[in-house]
C-alpha positions as CSV (number, residue, x, y, z in Angstrom):
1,X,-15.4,27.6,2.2
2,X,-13.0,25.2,0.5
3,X,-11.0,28.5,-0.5
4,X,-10.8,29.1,3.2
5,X,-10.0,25.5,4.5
6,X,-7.1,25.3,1.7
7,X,-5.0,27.9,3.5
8,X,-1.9,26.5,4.5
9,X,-2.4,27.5,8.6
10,X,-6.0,25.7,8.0
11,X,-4.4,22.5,8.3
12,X,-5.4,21.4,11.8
13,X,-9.0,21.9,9.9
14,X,-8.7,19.7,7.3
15,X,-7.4,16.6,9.3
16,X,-10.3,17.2,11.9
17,X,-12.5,16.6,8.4
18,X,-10.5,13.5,8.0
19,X,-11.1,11.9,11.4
20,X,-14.9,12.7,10.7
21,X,-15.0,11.1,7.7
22,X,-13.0,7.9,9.1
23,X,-15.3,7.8,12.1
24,X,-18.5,7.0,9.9
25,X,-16.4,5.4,7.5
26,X,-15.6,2.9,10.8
27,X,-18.7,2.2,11.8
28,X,-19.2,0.5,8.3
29,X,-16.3,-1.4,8.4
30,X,-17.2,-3.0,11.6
31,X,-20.6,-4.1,9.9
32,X,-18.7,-5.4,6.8
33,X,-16.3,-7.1,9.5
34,X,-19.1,-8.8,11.2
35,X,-20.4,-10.1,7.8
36,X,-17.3,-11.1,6.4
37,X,-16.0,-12.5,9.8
38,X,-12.5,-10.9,9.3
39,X,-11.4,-8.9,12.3
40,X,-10.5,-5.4,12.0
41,X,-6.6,-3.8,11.8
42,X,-6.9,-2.5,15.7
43,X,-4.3,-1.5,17.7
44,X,-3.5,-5.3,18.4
45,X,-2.8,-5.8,14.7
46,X,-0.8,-2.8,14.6
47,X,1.5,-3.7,17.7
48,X,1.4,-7.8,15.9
49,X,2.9,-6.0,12.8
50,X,5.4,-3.5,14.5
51,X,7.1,-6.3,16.2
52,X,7.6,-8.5,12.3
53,X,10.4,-6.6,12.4
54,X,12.2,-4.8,15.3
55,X,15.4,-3.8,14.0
56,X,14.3,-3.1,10.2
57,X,15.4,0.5,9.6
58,X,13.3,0.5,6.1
59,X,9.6,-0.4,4.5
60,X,9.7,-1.4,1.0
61,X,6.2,-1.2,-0.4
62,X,6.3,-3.5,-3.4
63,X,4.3,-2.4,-6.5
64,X,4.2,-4.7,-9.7
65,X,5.8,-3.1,-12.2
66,X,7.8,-4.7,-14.7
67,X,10.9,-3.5,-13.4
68,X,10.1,-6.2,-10.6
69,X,11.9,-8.4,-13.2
70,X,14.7,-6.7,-13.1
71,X,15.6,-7.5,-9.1
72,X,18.5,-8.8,-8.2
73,X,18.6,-11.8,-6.3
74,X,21.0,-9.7,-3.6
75,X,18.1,-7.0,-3.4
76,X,15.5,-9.5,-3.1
77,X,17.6,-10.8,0.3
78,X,18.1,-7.0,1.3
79,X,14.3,-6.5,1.1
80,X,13.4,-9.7,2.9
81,X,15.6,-8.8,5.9
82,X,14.1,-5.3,6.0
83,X,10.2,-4.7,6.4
84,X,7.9,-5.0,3.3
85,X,4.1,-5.1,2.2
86,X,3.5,-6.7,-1.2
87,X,0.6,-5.1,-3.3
88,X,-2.3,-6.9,-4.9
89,X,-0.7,-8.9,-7.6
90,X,2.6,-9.4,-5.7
91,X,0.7,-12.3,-4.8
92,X,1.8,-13.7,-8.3
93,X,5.9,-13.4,-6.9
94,X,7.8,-15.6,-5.8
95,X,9.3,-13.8,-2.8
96,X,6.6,-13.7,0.3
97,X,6.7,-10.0,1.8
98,X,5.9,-9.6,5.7
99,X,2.5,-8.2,4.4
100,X,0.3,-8.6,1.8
101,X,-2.3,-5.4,0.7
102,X,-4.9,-7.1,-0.8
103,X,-8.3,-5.3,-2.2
104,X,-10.9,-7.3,-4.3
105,X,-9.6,-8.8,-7.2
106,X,-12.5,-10.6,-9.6
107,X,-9.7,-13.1,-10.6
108,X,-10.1,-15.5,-7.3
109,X,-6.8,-16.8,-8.6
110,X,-5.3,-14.7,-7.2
111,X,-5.8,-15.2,-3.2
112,X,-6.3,-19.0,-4.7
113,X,-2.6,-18.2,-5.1
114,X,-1.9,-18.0,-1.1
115,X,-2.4,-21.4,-0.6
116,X,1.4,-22.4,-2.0
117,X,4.4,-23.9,0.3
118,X,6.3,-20.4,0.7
119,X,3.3,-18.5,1.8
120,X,2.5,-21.1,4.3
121,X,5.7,-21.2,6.1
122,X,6.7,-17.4,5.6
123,X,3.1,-17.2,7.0
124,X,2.7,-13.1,6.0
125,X,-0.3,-11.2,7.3
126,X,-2.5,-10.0,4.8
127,X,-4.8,-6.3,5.0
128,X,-7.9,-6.9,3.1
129,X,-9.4,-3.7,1.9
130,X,-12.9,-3.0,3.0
131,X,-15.0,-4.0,-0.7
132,X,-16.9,-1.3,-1.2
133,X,-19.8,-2.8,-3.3
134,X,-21.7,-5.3,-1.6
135,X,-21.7,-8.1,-4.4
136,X,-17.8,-8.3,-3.7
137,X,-18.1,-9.3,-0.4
138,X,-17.8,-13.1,-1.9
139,X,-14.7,-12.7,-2.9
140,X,-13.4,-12.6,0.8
141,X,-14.3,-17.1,0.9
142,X,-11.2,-17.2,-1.3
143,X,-9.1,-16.7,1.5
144,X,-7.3,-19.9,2.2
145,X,-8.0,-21.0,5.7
146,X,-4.3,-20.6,6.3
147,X,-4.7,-16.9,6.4
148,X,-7.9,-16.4,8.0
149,X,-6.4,-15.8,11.5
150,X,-3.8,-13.7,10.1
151,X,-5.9,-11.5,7.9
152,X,-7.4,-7.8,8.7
153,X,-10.0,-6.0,7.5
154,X,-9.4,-2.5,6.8
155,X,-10.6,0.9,5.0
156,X,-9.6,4.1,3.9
157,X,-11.0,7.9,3.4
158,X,-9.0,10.2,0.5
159,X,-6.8,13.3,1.5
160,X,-9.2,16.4,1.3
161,X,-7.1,18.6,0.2
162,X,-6.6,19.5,-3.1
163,X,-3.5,21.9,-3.1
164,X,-0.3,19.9,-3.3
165,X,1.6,22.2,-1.3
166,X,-0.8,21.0,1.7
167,X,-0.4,17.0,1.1
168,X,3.1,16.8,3.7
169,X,1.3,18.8,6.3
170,X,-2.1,16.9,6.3
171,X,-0.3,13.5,6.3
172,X,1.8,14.1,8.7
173,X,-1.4,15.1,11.2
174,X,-3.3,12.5,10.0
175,X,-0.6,9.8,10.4
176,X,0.4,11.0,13.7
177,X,-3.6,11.2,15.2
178,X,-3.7,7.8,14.2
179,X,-0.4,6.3,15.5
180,X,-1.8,8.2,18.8
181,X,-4.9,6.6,18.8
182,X,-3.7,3.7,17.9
183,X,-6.4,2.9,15.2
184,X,-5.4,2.4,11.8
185,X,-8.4,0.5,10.8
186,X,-8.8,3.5,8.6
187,X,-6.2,4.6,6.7
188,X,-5.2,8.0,4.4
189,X,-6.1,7.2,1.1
190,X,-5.4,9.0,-2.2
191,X,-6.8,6.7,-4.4
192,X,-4.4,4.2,-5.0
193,X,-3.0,1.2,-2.9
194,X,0.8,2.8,-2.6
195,X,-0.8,5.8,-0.5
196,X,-2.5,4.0,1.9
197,X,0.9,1.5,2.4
198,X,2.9,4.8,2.7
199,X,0.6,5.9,5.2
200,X,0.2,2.9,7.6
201,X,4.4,2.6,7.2
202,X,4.8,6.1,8.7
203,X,2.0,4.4,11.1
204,X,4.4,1.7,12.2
205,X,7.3,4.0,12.6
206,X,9.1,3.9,9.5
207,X,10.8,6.9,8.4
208,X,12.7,5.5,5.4
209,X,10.2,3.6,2.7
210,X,11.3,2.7,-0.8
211,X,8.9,2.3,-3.7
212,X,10.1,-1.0,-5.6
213,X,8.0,-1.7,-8.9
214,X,6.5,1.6,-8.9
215,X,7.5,2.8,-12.7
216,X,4.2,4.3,-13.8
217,X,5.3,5.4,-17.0
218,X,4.6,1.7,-18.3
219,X,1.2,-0.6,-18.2
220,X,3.6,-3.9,-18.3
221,X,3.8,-6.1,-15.2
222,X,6.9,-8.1,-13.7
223,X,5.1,-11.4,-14.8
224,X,4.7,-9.9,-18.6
225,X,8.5,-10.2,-18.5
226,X,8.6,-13.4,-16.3
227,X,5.8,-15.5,-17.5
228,X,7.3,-18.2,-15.3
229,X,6.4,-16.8,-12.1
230,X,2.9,-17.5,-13.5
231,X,3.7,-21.1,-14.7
232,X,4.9,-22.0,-11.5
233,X,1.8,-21.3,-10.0
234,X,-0.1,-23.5,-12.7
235,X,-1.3,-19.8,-14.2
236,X,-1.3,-19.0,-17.7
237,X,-2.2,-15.9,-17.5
238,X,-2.9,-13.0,-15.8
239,X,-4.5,-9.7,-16.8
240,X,-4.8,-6.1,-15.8
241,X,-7.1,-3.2,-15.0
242,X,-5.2,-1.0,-17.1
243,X,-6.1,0.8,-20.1
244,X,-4.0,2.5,-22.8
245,X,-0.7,3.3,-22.4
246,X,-0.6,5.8,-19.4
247,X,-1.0,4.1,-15.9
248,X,-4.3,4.1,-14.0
249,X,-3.1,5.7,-10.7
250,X,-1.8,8.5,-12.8
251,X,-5.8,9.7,-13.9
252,X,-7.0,12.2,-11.2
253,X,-10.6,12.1,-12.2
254,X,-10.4,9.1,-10.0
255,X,-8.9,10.4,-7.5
256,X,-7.3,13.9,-5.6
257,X,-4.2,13.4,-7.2
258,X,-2.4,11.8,-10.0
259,X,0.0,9.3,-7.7
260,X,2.9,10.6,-8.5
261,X,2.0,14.3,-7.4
262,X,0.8,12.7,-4.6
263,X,4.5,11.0,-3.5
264,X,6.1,14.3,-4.6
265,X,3.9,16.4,-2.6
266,X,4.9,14.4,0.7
267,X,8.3,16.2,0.2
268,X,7.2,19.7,-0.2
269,X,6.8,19.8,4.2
270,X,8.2,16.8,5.4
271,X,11.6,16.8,6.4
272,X,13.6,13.9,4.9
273,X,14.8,13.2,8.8
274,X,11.2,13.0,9.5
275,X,10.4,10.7,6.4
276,X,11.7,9.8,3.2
277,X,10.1,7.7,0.3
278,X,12.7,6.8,-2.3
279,X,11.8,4.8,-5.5
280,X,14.0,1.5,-6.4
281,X,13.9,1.8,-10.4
282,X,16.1,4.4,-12.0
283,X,13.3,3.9,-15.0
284,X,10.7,4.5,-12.8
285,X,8.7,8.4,-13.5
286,X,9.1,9.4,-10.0
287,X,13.0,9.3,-10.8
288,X,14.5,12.8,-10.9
289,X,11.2,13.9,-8.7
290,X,12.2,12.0,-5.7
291,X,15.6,10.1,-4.5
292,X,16.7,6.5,-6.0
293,X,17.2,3.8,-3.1
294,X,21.1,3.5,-3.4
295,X,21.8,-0.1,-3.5
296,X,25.5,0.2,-3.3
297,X,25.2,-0.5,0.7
298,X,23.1,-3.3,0.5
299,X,25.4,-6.8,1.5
């Protein structure tokens, strides 16, 4: 059956399977919404977040890489006046995105870390994904009150595929059922946070996104090389998930696909006039796989 439903012209199958999954998958994340009295990302969230910003041709999804470090104070100013969504321990920078993509973290420190003079009058929304093990649900009262009423809860389901030559044609069904329908509460998923951002920016409209911090062929952080981002935050230190020397996202026994067949794959059917994700780090292992943002523009 799998055989049959990984046919290229079986495509219109295989999302179908995805807006199954994502309809039971919502019905949990209202009951985990209820409990954790965070309202859902609905289609009043999504309209809140399209109109951040109106006239921003570009998404940059910010990963935590250590090539963060190397940013330029210029390309720090050219991401702020374009749209971005900070990842997880982007908390931990100094430069407040539009959006923070926040899943449980068992170091509290780090939404603790919300509560700061920038955040507050930046004042960013924040998508907290869905815990899925009940004993996390706790970590939700770290929110500081300050971004309560601008937080949403939100889930995801994983790509079914598993031919790489059908990942541009699935996300592009799924992407545009959901802009459609105007529910993103569940999002494509392939594993990894920088999926799900890609997906709910082609959900927003954005047909140019650039990968910033993304370098996956390293385990070392921005705030290994700039310990005082951490200092200013009264943090000492902060550590990591990862193990070994090869990056977690790039494992897929954890997931459909390693993440960076999963951002090449988007390229094998899209069009790049349809959507384009570039990577910001010439260092970074998608380099040579997918187009480097050319910062040569940027005033």
């Amino acid at each position: 059956l799998r055989s049959l439903l990984e046919v290229r012209a079986m495509s219109w199958a295989r999302v179908g399977i995805f807006l199954w999954e994502a309809a039971r998958e919502r019905g949990r994340l209202r009951s985990v919404s209820q409990t954790l009295q965070l309202p859902v990302l609905d289609s009043d969230a999504l309209r809140r977040l399209q109109a951040l910003k109106p006239d921003a041709t570009t998404a940059f999804i910010l990963g935590t890489g250590a090539s963060v470090a190397d940013l330029s104070d210029k390309t720090l100013d050219y991401i702020q006046s374009q749209f971005s969504i900070g990842v997880n321990q982007w908390i931990l920078h100094p430069m407040v995105p539009d959006v923070y993509a926040y899943e449980v973290d068992p170091d509290v420190r780090l939404l603790q870390a919300l509560d700061r003079p920038e955040v507050r009058k930046k004042s960013p929304y924040l998508l907290f994904l869905k815990p899925s093990r009940s004993k996390d649900f706790s970590n939700a009262s770290y929110l500081p009150d300050i971004m309560r009423e601008r937080s949403f809860l939100y889930s995801r389901v994983n790509v079914w595929t598993r031919s790489a030559a059908n990942i541009g044609r699935d996300f592009r069904g799924i992407t545009r059922t959901i802009s459609r329908r105007k529910n993103p509460d569940v999002l494509l998923d392939n594993g990894a946070s920088i999926a799900r951002m890609i997906a709910l920016c082609a959900v927003l409209g954005f047909r140019k996104m650039v990968l910033v911090g993304v370098d996956l062929n390293t385990v070392e952080y921005f705030w290994h090389r700039r310990p005082d981002y951490l200092r200013k935050l009264g943090i000492d230190s902060f550590g990591t998930a990862q193990k070994g020397k090869i990056h977690e996202t790039l494992n897929a026994e954890r997931r459909p696909f390693a993440i960076d067949d999963f951002v090449v794959g988007l390229n094998l059917e899209i069009d790049n006039a349809e959507l384009e994700v570039m990577i910001e780090s010439k260092r970074s292992l998608l380099a040579g796989h997918v187009p480097v943002f050319d910062e040569s523009g940027i005033e």
